[in-house]
N, C-alpha and C positions, 0 to 999 in steps of 0.2 A: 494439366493442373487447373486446378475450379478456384474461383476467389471470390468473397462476398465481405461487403462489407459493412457496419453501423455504425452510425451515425445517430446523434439524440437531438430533441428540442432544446437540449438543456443541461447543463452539467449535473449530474448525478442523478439521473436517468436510468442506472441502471444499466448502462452497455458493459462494462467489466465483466457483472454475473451470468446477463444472457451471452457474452463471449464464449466465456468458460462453461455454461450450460452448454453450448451449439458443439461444442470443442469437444466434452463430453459425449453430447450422445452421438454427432457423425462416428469417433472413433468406438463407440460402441455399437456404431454399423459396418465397423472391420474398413474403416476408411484409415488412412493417413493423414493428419491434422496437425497443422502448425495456426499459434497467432502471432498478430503481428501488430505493432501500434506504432508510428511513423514519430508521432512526437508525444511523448509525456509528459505532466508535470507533477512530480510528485515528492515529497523528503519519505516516503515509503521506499526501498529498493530490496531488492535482491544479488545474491554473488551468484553468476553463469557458470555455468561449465568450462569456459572459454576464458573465464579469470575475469570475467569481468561485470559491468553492473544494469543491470534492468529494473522498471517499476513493478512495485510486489504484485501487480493485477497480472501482469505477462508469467512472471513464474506460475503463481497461481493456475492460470490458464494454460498454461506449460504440462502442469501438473495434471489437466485435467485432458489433456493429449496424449498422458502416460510417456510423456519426451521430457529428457532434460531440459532446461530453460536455456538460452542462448543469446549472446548480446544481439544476433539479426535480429529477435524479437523484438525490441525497442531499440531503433538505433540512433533517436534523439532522446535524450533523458534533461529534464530541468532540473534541478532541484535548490529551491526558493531560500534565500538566507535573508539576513538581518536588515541589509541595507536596501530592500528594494532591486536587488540583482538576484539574480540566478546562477549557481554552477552549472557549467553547460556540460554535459555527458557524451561524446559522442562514437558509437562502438563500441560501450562500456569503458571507456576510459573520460577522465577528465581533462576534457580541448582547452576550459576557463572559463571568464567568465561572463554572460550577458546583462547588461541593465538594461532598465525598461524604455528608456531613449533611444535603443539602438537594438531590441531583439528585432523588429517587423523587417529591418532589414537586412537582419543575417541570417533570421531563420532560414530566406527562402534560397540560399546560396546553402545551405545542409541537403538539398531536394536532392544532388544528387548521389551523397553518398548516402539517402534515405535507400534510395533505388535500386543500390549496390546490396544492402540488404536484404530487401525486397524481391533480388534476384535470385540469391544466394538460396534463400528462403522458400519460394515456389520452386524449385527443382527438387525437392525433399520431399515432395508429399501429393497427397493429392489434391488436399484444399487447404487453403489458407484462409483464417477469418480475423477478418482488420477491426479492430475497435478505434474508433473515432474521439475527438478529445471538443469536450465544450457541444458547439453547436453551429451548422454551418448557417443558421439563421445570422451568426454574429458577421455580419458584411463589410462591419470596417474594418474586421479582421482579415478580410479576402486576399488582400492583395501578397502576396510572399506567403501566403498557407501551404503548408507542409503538410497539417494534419487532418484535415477533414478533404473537400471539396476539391483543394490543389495537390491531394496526393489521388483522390481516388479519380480523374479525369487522366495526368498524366500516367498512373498504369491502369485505366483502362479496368476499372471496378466497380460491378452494380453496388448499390446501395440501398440498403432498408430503414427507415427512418425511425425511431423508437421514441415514443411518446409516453409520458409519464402521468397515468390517469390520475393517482394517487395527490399529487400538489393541486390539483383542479386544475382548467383552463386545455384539457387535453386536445379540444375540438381545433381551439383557435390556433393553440402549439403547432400540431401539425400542418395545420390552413394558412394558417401564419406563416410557417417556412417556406411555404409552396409557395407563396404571395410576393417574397422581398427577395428570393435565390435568383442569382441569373437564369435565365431558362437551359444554358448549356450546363448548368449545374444542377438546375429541376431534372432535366434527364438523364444524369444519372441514380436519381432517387426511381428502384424499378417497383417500391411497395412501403407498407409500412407497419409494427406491432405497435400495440397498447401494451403497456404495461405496471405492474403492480396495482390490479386491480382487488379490490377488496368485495365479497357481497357473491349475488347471482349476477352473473356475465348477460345472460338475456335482458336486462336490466338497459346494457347500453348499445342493442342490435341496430334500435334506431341511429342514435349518435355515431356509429361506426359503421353505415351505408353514408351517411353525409359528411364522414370522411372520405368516403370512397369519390361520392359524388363532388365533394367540392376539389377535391386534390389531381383527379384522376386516377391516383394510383391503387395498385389491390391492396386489402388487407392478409396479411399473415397471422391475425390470431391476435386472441387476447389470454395475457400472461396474468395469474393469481400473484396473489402476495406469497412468496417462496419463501414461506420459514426458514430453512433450510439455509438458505443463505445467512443467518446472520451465524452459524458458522467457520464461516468466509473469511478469510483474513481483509479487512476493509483497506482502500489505499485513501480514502479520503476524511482528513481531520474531523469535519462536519459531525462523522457519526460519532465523536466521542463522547460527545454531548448528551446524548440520546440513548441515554440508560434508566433502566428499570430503577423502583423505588428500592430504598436499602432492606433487607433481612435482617431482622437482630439476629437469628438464628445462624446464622452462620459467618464464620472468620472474615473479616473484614480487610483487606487491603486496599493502598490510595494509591492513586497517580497525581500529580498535576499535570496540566494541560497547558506546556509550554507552547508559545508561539510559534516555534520552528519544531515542535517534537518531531520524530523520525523513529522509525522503525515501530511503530508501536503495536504492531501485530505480535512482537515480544511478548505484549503481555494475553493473545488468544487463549493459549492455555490455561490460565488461571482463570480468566473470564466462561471458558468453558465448565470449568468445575461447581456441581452441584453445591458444594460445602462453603462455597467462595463469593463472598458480595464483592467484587470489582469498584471500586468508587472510583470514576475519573473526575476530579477537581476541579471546575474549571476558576479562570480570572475571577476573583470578587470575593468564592468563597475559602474559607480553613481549612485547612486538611483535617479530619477528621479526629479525638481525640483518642478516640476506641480504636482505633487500625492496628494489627499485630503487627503490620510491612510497608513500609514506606516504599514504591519503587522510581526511581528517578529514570528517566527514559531516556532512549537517545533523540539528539538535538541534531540539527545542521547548521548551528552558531549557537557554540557552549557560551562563549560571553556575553553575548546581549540575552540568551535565556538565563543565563547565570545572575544579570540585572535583574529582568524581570522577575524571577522568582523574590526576588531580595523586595523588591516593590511590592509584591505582594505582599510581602510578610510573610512568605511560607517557608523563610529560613529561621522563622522563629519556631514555627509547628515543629518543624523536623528537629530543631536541636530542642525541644522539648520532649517529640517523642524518645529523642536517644536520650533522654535527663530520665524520662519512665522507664528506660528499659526496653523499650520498643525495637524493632530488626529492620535492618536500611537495605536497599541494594544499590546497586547506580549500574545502569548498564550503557555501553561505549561513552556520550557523552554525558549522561550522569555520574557516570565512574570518575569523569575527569571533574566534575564539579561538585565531587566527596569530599576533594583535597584543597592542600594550603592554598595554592594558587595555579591558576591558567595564564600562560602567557601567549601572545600572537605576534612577534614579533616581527611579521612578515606583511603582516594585514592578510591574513587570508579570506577572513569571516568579517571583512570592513577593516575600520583604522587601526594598526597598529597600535598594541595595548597589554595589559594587564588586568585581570579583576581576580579576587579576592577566593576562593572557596567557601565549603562549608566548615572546612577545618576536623572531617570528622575521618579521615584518614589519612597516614603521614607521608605523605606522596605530593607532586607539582609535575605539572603538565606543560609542557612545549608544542603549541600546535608546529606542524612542520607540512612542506609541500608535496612530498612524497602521500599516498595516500595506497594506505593496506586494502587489499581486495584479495579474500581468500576463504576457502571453504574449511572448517575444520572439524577435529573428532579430539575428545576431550573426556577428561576425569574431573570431578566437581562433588563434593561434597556425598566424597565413595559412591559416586555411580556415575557412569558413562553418559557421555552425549554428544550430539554433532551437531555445528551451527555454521558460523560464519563472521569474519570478519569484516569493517567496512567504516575504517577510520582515518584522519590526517590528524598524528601526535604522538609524541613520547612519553609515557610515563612516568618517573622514577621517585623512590624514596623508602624508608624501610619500611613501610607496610606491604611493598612488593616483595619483601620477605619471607611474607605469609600469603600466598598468589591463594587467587579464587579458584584455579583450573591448574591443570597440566595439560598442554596439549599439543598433540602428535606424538605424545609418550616421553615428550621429554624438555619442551618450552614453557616457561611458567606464563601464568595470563591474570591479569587484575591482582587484587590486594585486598590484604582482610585484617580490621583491626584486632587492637592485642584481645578484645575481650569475643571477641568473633559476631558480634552483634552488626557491625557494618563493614558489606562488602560491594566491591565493584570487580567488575568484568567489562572489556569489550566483545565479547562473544554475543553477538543477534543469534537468537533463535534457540539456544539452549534449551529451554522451558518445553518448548516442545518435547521432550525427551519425557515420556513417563515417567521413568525411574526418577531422575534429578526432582523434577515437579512435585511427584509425593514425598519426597524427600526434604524437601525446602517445607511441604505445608505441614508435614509430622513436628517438624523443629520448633515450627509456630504455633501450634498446638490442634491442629487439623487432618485432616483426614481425604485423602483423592478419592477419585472412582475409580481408577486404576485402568479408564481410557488411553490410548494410543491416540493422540492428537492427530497425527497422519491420516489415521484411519479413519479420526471423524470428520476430518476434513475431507478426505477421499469420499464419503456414504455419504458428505452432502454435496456432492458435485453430481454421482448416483440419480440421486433424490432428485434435484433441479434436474436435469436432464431430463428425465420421466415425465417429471410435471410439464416441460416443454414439449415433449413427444407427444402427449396427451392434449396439450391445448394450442397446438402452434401446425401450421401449415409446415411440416417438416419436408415431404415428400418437395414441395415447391420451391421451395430452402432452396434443399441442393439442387433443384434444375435450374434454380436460378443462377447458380454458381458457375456453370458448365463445366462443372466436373464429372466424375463416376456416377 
């Protein structure tokens, strides 16, 4: 079994896509390929095969291994709530919960069921590629690291360092980290990529020998700006922000950009569509007056985004767009902040509480401790789809009378007001489904392209591959690995 793994200057760097590229084109050299990522943080996840829950970068890269996804994959999962704590993941199940006073010292007591993973994991295949979290340059993080430096010494895993030309400062980035690592953590770094470079690459031949020469290490090549990737289901908030100017020309829908949003690769499919201007909202500004779709997204603390939104005032937008006539969705914990009220009577998401709804569908929510993790296959608005579940809470009220879904042929799922203008679901990833997606944008007055989401997602995993095969020392890849 061969293992390689990356490590960046810097968080969002770009190690996810080139994971899932390496992932791609090994197994399109008839290799075996699993990833692997020892600690995540992320309120993106996915449901395993295994019933349980991973960061959406690992499915992703799952996907691009042509393997199911599996909790070994990520077998620390964070995911960041309201108070300054984290729900801790561990296996795909939730162990509870960490604050920031006390994670440095429990992460590194997780190192060994990371291992038990990790083991399980290299006997399946032939290589495994690890994606790294943050930056091992961050040294007051060293001590109890799990994810970078102190996983990849104790199993004994080269390392390529991924520097991010793109932000500037690429030279110092990489020189940088060679300069403050311990040395027994400098050697495990066996080389390093540039990437997201933009322009003619001969441009930085010089600059990339004086990485060689100040660091020691070889270089693997220098990576292009990959289109292609923005494709990609993203696991990191940051890009929401980072959207194209609006189209009048085409059907407008909004998000808001809740503080804890989660899952919000929910909304790929749309954002893929030609006909479709995607607005994500962020703090400060309105939601949009002209939007056909409000979509409310899921959260990992419905009550304190349930505030926040109200602070914004963008629970005036919305109950004015439903005063125009306008079409709502709420998906898991949007769907729970449609309704009269949310209770948390347990403190799961912080103190013990109540807050209010939007009041726009006849339903009230009980968060509860038990927490749904399941994959499903569903009927939605006469057309089939398959998604998944990934929520702690009850429902109930007659609007679940008129459910969003039916699923598994026989379970009702979400609620649809009487005039059918606003509906919720807890089902992630629905939209994906062709069918359903043109389906929803006909109602709205729009038109799909009649893409398979899967499938564009699949032809840009294709695409990056290539483009890595093309500009990346691949052959030295895998000998570095000591695999096949």
């Amino acid at each position: 079994m061969g293992a390689l793994m990356l490590q960046g200057t810097g968080s969002d760097v770009g190690k996810s896509v080139l994971v899932a590229g390496l992932c791609r084109a090994f197994a399109n050299r008839g290799l075996s390929v699993r990833p692997f990522k020892p600690q995540n943080m992320s309120n993106n996840a996915a449901v395993t095969i295994d019933g349980g829950e991973i960061g959406r970068a690992q499915a992703l890269q799952a996907m691009a291994c042509r393997v199911e996804p599996h909790s070994d994959m990520n077998p620390v999962l964070l995911k960041p709530q309201a108070d300054h704590s984290s729900q801790l993941i561990v296996h795909g199940h939730v162990r509870g919960t960490l604050g920031g006073g006390t994670f440095r010292q429990e992460r590194g007591a997780l190192l060994p069921e990371v291992l038990q993973s990790w083991e399980r994991l290299r006997a399946q295949c032939d290589i495994v590629l690890v994606e790294g979290a943050g930056s091992p340059a961050e040294i007051n993080l060293r001590a109890g690291d799990i994810a970078n430096m102190g996983f990849a010494r104790v199993a004994d895993v080269p390392v390529v360092l991924v520097g991010d030309i793109d932000r500037g400062g690429v030279i110092a980035a990489l020189t940088g980290t060679r300069a403050v690592i311990a040395p027994d953590d400098a050697a495990m770094i066996r080389g390093f990529l540039i990437n997201k470079f933009r322009g003619d690459p001969t441009l930085f031949v010089d600059g990339y020998r004086q990485i060689e020469a100040l660091t020691g290490w070889p270089g693997f090549g220098v990576v292009p700006w990959l289109h292609a990737a923005a494709l990609l289901p993203s696991e990191d908030a940051v890009i929401l922000e980072q959207r194209a100017p609006a189209d009048r020309g085409r059907l407008k829908i909004a998000c808001p950009i809740l503080p804890r949003i989660a899952n919000f690769d929910d909304l790929d499919p749309l954002k893929a569509e030609s006909a479709v201007d995607l607005v994500m909202v962020p703090p400060g500004q309105v939601i949009p007056a002209d939007c056909a779709l409000i979509v409310l997204p899921g959260s990992k603390a419905t009550i304190a985004d349930m505030a926040f939104l109200r602070e914004q005032g963008w629970d005036i937008d919305i109950l004015a767009h439903h005063r125009r006539g306008g079409m709502i969705l709420g998906i898991c914990g949007g769907y729970q902040m449609l309704g009269r009220r949310i209770d948390d009577p347990d403190g799961l998401e912080g103190p013990a509480g109540t807050i209010a709804g939007l009041g726009l569908l006849d339903i009230e929510t009980v968060l509860t401790p038990r927490k749904t993790l399941q994959r499903v296959a569903g009927r939605a608005l006469g057309q089939d789809f398959t998604g998944f579940e990934m929520h702690m809470g009850r429902t109930e009220g007659p609007d679940c009378a008129r459910p969003f879904a039916m699923l598994d042929g026989a379970r009702a799922d979400g609620a649809t007001s009487p005039n059918g203008r606003v509906m919720g679901s807890y089902v992630h990833g629905a939209l994906a489904s062709s069918n359903l997606c043109a389906c929803l944008l006909e109602r709205l007055g729009g038109r799909s392209d009649g893409q398979d989401h899967a499938a564009r997602v699949d032809a840009a995993l294709d695409a990056i591959a290539a483009d890595l095969e093309t500009h990346l020392d691949m052959d030295g890849l895998l000998k570095l690995t000591g695999g096949k």
